[in-house]
Backbone as numpy.savetxt, mean C-alpha at the origin, in Angstrom:
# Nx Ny Nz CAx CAy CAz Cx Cy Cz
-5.87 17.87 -16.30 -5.18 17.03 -15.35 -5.44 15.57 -15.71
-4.45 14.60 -15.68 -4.34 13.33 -16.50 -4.18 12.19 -15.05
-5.38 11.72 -14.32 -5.41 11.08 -13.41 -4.78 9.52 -13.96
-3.67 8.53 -13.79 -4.06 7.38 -14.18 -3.84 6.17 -12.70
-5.01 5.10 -13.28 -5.41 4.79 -12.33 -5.08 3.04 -12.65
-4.57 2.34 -11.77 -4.47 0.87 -12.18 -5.21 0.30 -11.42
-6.29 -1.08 -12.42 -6.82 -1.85 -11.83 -6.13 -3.39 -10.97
-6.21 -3.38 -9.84 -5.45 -4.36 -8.96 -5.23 -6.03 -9.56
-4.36 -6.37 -9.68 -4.04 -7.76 -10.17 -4.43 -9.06 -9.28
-3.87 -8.93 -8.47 -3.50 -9.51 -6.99 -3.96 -8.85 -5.98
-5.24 -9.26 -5.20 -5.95 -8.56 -4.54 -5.16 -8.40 -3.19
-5.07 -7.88 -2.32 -4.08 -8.03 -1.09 -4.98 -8.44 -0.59
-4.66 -9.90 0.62 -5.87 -10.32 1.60 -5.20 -9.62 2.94
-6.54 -9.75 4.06 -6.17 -9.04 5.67 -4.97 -10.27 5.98
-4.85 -11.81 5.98 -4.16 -12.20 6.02 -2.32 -11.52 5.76
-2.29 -11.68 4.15 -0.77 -10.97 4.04 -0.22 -10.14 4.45
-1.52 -8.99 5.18 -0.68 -7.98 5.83 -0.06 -8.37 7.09
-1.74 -9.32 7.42 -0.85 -9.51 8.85 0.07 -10.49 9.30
0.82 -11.03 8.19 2.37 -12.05 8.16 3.08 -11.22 7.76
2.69 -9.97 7.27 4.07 -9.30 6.60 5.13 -9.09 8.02
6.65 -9.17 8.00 7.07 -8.93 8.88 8.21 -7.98 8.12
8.98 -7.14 9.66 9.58 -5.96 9.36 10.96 -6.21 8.83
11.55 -5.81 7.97 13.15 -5.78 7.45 13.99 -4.75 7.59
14.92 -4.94 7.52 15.96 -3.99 7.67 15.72 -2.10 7.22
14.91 -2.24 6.31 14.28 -1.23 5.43 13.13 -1.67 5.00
12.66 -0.35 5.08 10.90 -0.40 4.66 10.81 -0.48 3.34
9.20 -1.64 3.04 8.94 -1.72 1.79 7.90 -1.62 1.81
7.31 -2.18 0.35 5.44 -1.98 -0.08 5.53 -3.64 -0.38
4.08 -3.93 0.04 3.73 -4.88 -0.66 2.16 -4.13 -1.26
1.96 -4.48 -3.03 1.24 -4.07 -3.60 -0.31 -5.01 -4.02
-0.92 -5.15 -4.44 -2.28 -5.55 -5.06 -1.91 -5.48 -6.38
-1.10 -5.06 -7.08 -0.65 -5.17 -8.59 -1.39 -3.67 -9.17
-2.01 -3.06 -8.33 -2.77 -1.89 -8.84 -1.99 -0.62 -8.24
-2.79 -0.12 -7.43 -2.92 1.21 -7.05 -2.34 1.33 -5.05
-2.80 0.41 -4.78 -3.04 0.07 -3.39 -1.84 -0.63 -2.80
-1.06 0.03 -1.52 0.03 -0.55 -0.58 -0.35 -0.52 0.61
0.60 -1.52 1.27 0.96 -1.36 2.53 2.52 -1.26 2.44
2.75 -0.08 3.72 3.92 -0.07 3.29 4.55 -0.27 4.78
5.40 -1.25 4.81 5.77 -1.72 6.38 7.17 -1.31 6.87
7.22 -0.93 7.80 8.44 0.08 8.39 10.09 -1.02 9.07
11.11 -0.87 9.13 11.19 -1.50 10.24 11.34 -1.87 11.66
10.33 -0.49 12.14 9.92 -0.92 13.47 8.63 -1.52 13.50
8.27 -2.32 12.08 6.96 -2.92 11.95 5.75 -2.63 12.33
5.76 -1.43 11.95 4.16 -0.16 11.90 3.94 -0.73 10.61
2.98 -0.29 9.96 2.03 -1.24 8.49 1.01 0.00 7.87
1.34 0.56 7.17 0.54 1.81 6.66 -0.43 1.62 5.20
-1.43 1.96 5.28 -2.16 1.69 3.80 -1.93 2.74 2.82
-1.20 2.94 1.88 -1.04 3.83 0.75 -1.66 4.00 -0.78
-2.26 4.89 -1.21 -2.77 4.74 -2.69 -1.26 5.45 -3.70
-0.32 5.11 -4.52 -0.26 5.60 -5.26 -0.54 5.88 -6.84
-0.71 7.16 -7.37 -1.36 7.25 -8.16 -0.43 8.74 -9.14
-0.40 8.42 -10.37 0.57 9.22 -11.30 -0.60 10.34 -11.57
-0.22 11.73 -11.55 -1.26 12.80 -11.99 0.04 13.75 -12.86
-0.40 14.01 -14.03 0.15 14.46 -14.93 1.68 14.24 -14.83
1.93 12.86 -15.20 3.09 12.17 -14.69 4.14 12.55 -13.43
3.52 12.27 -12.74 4.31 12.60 -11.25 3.43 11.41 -10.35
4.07 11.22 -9.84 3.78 10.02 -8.90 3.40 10.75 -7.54
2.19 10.36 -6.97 1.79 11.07 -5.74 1.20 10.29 -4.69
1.35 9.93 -3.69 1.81 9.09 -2.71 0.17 9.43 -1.92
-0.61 8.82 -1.66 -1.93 9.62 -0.81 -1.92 8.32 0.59
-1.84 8.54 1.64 -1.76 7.78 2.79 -3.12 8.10 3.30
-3.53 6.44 3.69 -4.90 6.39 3.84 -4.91 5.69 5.82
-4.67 5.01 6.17 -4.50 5.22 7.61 -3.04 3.76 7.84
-3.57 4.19 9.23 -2.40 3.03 9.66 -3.39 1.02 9.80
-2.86 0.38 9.02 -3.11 -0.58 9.08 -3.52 -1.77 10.18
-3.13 -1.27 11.24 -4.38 -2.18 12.20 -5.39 -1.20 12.59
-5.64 0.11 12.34 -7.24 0.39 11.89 -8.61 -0.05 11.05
-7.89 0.01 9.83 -8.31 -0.37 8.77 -8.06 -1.89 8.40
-9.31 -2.90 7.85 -9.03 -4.15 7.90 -9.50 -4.35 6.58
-8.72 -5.55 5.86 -9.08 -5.62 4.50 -10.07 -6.71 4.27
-10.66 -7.39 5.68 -11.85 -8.30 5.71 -13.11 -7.47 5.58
């Protein structure tokens, strides 16, 4: 099994998440690595890892974002 793993570019601060605001359609904002938030647009804010395992892209959701704080 071929885990690959990216090291983050652009660190995400607790700040950016919490200006991100909601659009028409949901997106990610990334860290340049591995690590999202992915914001809805009823502006819920979710923390996501994705990560490729024997080339397939696999989505692992880690909680909802005003739980978890990136301070």
């Amino acid at each position: 099994m071929a885990l690959r793993i990216n090291i983050a570019k652009n660190l995400l601060t607790a700040l950016q998440v919490k200006q991100a605001k909601p659009k028409e359609k949901e997106y990610l904002l990334g860290d340049g690595g591995n690590l999202f938030v992915r914001i809805r647009p009823n502006g819920s804010k979710y923390f996501e890892v994705i990560v490729r395992i024997n080339s397939k892209k696999r989505r692992i959701f880690l909680s909802d974002a005003t739980i978890i704080s990136l301070e």
